[in-house]
N, CA, C and O atoms as a DFTB+ gen file, in Angstrom:
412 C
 N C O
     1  1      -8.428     -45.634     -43.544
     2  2      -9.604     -44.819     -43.350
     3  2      -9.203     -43.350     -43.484
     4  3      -8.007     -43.067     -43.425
     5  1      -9.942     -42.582     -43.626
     6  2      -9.670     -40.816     -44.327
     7  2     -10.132     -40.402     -42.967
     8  3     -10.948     -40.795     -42.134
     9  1      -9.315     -39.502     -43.091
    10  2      -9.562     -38.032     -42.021
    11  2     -11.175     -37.892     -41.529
    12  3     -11.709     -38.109     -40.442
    13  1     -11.634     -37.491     -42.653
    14  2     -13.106     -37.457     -42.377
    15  2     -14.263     -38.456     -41.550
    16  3     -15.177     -38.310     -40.739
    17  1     -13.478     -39.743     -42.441
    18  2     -14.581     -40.945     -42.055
    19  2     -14.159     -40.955     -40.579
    20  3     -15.039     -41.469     -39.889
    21  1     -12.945     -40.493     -39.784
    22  2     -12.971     -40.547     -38.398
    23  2     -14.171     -39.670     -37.701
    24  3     -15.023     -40.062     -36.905
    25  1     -13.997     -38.536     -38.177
    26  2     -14.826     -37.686     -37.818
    27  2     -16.463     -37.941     -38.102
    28  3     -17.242     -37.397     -37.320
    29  1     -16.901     -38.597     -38.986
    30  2     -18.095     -38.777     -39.306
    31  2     -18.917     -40.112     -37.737
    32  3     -19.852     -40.094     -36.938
    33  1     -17.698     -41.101     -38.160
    34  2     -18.080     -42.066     -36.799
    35  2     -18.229     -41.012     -35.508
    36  3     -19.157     -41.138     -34.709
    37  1     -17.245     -39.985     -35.388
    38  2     -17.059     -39.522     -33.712
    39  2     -18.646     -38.754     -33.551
    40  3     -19.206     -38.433     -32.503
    41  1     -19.105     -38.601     -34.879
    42  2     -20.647     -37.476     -34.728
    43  2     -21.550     -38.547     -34.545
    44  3     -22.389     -38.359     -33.664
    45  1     -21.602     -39.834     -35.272
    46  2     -22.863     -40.635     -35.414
    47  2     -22.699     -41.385     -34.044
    48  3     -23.723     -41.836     -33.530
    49  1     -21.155     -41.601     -33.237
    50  2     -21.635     -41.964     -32.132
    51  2     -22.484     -40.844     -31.181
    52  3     -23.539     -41.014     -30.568
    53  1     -21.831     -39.919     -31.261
    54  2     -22.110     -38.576     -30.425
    55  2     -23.868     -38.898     -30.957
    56  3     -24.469     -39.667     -30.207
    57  1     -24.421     -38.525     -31.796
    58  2     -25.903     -38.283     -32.272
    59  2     -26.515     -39.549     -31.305
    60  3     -27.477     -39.441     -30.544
    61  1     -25.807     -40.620     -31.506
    62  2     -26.327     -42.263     -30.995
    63  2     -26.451     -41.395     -29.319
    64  3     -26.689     -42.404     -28.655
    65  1     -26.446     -40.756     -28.742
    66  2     -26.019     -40.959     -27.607
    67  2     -26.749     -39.441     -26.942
    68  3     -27.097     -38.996     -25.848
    69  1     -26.722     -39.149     -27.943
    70  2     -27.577     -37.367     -27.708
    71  2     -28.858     -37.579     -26.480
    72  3     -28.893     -37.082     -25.354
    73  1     -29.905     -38.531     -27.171
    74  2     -31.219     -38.967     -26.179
    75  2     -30.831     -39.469     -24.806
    76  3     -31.857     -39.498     -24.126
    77  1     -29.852     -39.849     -24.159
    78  2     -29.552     -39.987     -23.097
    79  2     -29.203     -38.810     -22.412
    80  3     -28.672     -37.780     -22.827
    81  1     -29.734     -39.260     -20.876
    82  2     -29.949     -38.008     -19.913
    83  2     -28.616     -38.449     -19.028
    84  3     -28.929     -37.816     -18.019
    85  1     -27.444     -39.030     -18.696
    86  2     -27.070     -39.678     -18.260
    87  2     -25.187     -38.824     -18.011
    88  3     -24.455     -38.539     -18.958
    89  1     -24.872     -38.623     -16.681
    90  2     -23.914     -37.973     -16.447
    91  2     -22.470     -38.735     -17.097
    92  3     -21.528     -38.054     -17.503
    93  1     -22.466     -39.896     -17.115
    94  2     -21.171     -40.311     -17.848
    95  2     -21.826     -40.274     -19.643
    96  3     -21.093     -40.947     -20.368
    97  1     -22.656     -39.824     -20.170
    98  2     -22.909     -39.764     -21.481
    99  2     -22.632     -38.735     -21.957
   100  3     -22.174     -38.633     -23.095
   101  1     -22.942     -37.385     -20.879
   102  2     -22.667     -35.875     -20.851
   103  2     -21.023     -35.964     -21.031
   104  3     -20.518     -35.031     -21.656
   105  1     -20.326     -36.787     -20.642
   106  2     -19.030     -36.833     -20.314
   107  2     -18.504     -37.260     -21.849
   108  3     -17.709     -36.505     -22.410
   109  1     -18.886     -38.283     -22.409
   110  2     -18.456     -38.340     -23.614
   111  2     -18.809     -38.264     -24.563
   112  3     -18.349     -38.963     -25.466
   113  1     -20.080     -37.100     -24.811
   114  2     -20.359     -35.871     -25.967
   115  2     -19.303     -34.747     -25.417
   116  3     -18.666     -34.192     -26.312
   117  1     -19.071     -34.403     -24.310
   118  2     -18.113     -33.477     -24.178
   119  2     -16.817     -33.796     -24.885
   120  3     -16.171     -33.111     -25.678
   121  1     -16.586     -35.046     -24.387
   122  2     -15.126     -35.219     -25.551
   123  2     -14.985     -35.556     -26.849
   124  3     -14.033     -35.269     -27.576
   125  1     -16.164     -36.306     -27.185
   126  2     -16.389     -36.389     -28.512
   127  2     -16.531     -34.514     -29.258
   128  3     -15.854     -34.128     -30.211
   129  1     -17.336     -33.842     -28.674
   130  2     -17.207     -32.147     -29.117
   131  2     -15.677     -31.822     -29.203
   132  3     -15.240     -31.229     -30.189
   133  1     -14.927     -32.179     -28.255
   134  2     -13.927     -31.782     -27.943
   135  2     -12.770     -32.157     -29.253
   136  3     -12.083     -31.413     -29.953
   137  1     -12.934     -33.813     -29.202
   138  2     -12.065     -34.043     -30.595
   139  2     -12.419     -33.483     -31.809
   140  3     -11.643     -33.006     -32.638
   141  1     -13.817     -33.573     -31.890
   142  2     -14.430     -33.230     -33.317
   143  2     -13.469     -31.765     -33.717
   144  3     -12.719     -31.557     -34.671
   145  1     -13.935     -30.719     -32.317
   146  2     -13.459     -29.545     -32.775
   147  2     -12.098     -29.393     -33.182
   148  3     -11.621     -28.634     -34.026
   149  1     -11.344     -30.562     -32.164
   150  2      -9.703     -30.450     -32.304
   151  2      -9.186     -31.525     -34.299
   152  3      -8.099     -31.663     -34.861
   153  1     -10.274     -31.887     -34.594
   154  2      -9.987     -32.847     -35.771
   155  2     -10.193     -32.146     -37.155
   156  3      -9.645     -32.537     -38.185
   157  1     -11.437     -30.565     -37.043
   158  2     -11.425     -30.100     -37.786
   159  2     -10.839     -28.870     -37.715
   160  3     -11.483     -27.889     -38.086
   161  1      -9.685     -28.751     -37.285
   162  2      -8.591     -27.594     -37.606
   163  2      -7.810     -27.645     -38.447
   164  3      -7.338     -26.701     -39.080
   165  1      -7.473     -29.327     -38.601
   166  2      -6.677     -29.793     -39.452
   167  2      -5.004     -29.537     -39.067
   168  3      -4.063     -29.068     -39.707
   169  1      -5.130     -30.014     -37.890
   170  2      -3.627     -29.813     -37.589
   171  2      -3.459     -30.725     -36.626
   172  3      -2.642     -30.480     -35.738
   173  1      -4.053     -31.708     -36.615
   174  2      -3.797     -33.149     -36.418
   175  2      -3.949     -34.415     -37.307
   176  3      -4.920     -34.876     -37.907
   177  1      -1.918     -35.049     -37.118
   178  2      -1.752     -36.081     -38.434
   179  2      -1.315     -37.331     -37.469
   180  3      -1.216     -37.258     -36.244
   181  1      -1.099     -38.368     -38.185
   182  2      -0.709     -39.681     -37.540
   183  2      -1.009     -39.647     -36.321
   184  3      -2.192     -39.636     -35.980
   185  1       0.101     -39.620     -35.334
   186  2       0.103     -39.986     -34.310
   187  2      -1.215     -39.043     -33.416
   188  3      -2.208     -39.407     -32.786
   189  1      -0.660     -37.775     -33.724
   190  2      -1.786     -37.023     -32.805
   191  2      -2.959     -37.137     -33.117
   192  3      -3.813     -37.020     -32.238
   193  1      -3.342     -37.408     -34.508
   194  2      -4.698     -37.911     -34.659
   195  2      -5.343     -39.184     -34.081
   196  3      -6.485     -39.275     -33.632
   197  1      -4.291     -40.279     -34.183
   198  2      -4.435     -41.353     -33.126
   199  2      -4.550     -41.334     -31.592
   200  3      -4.969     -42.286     -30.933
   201  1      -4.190     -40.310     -31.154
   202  2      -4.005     -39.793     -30.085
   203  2      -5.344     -39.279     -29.864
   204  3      -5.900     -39.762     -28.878
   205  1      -6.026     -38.397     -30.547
   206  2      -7.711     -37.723     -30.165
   207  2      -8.341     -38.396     -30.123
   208  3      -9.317     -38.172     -29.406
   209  1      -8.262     -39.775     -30.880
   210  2      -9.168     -40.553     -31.125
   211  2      -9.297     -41.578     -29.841
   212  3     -10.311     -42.100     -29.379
   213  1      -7.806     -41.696     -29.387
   214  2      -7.834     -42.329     -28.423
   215  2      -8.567     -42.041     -27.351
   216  3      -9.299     -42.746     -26.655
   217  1      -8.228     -40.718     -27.299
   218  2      -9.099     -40.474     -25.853
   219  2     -10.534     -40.076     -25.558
   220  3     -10.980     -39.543     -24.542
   221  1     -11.233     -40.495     -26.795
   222  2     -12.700     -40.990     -27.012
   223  2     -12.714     -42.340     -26.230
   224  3     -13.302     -42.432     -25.153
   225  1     -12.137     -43.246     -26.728
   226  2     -11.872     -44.656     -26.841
   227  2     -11.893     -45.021     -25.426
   228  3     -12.764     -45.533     -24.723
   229  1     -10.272     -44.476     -25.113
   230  2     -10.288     -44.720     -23.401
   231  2     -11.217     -44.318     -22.866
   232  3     -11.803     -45.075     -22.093
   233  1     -11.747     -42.843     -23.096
   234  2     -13.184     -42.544     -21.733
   235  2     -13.782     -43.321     -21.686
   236  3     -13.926     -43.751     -20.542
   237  1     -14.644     -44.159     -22.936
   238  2     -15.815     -44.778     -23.441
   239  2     -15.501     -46.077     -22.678
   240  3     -16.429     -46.509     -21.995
   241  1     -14.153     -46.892     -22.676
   242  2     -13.689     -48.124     -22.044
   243  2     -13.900     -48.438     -20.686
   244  3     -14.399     -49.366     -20.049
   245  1     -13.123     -46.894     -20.356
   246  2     -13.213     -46.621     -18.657
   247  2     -14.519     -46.649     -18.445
   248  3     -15.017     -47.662     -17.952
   249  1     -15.268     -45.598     -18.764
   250  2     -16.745     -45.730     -18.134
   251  2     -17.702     -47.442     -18.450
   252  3     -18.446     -47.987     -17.634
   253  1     -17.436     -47.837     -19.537
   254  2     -17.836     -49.111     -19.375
   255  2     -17.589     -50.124     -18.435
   256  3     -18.362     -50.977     -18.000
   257  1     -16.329     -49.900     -18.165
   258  2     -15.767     -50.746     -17.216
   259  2     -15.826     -50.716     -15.899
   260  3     -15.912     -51.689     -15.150
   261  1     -15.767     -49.305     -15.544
   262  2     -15.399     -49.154     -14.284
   263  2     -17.054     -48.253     -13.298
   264  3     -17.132     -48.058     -12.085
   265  1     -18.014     -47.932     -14.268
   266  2     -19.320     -47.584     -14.160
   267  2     -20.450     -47.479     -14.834
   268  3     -21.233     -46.554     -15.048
   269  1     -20.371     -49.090     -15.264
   270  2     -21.516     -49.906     -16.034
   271  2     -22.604     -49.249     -16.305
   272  3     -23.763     -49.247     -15.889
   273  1     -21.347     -48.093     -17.929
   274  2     -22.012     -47.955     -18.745
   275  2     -22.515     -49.097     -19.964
   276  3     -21.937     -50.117     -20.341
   277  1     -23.976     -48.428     -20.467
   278  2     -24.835     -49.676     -21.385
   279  2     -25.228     -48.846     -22.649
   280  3     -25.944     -47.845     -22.680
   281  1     -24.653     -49.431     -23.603
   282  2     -25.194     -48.922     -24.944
   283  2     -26.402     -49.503     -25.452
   284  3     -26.407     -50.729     -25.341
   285  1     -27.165     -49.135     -25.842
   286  2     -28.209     -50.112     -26.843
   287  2     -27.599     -50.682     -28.069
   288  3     -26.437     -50.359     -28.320
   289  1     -28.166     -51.406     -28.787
   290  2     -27.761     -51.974     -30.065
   291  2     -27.189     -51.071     -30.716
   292  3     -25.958     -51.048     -30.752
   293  1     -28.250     -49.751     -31.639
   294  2     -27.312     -49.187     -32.717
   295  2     -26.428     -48.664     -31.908
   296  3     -25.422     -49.245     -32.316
   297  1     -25.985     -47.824     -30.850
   298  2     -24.947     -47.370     -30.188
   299  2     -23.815     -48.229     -30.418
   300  3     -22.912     -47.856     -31.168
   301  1     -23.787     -49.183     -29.922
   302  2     -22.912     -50.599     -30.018
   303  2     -22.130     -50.777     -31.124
   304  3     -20.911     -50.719     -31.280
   305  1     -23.427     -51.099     -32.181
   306  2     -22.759     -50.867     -33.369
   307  2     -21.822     -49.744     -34.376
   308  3     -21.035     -49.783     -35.321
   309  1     -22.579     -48.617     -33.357
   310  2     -21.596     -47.402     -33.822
   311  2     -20.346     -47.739     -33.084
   312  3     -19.329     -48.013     -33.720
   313  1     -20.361     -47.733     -31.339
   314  2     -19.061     -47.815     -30.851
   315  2     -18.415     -48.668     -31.313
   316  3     -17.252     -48.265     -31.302
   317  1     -18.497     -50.142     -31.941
   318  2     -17.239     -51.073     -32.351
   319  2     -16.785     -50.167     -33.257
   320  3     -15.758     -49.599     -32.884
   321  1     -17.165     -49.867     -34.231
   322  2     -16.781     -49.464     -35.804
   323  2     -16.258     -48.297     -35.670
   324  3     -15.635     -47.955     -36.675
   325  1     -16.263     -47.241     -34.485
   326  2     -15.248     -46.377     -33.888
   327  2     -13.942     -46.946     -33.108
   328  3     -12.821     -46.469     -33.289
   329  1     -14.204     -47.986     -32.249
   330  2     -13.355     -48.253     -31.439
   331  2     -12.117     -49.486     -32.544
   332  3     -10.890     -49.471     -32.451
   333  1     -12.514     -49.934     -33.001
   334  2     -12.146     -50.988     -34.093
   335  2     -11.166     -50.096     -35.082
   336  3      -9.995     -50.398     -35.313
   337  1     -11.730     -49.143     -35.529
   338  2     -11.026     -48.326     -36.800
   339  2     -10.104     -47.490     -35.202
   340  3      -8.888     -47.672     -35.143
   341  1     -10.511     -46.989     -34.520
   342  2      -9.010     -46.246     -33.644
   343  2      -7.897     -47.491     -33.121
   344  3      -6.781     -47.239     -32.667
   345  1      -8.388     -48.684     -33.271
   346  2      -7.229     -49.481     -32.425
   347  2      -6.244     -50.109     -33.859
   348  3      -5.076     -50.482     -33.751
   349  1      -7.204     -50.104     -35.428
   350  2      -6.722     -50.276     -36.604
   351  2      -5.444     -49.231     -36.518
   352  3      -4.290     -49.624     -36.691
   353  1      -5.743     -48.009     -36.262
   354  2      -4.997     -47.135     -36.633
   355  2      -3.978     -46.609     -35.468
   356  3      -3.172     -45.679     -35.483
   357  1      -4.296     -47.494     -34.518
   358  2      -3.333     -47.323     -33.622
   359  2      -2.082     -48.425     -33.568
   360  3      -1.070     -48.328     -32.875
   361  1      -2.382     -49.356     -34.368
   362  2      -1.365     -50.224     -34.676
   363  2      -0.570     -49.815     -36.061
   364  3       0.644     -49.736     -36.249
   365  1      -1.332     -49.651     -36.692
   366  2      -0.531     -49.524     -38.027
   367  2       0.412     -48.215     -37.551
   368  3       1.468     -48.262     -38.181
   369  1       0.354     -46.653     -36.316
   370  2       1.421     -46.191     -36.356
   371  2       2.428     -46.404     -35.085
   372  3       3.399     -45.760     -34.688
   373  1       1.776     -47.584     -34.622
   374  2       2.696     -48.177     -33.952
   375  2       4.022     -49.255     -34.785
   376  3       5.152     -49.628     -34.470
   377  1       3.358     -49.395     -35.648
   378  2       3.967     -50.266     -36.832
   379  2       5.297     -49.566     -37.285
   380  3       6.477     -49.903     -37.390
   381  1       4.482     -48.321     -37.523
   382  2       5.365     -47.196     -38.417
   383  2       6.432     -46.677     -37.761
   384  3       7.487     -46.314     -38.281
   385  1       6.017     -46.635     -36.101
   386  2       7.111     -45.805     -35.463
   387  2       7.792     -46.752     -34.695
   388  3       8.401     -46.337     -33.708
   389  1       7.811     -48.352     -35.046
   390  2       9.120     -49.201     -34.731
   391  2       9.629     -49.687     -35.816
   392  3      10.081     -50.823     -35.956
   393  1       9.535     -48.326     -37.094
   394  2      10.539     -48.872     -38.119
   395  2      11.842     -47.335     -38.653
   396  3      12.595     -47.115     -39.602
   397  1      11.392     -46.529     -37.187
   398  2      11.720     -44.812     -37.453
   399  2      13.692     -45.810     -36.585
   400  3      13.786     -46.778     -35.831
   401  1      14.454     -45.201     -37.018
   402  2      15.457     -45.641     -36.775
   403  2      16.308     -44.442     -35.454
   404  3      16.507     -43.255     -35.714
   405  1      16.624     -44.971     -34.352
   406  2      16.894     -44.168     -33.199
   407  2      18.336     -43.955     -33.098
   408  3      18.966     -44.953     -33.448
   409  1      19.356     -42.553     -32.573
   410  2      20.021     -43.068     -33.562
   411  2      20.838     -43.228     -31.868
   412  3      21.928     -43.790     -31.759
């Protein structure tokens, strides 16, 4: 997946989520703003980009989990296809960085 198409999911969830009045929703448009801004500087690669993305991911998990947050359908469908492509890309440089040789 390209640089961009990360960023495009992190807005269409963010937009999915705009109409809610809801204090843990406020919480992750704040970080979704937060990565977006940190994704278009362009000075985040591999890992640290996996890394911003992550911590969309985790908030979004935590609050599901731990204060039954509820998406509607298209939300849903936005969050897999975010959360799916960050855990894609969190393996493949996990992949990468148990083949970096230690010395």
């Amino acid at each position: 997946m390209q640089y961009q198409e990360y960023i495009s999911l992190l807005e269409a969830f963010r937009l999915s989520l705009t109409a809610e009045n809801d204090p843990n929703i406020v919480q992750i448009v704040e970080q979704i703003n937060k990565t977006v801004a940190n994704l278009k500087t362009g000075k985040y690669y591999a890992v640290a980009l996996t890394s911003q993305l992550f911590d969309v991911v985790s908030l979004v998990e935590n609050l599901m989990a731990f204060n039954d947050l509820k998406l509607n359908t298209f939300q849903s469908k936005v969050w897999n296809k975010l959360r799916d492509a960050t855990y894609q890309r969190y393996t493949k440089d996990g992949n990468l960085l148990n083949f970096i040789p230690f010395p």
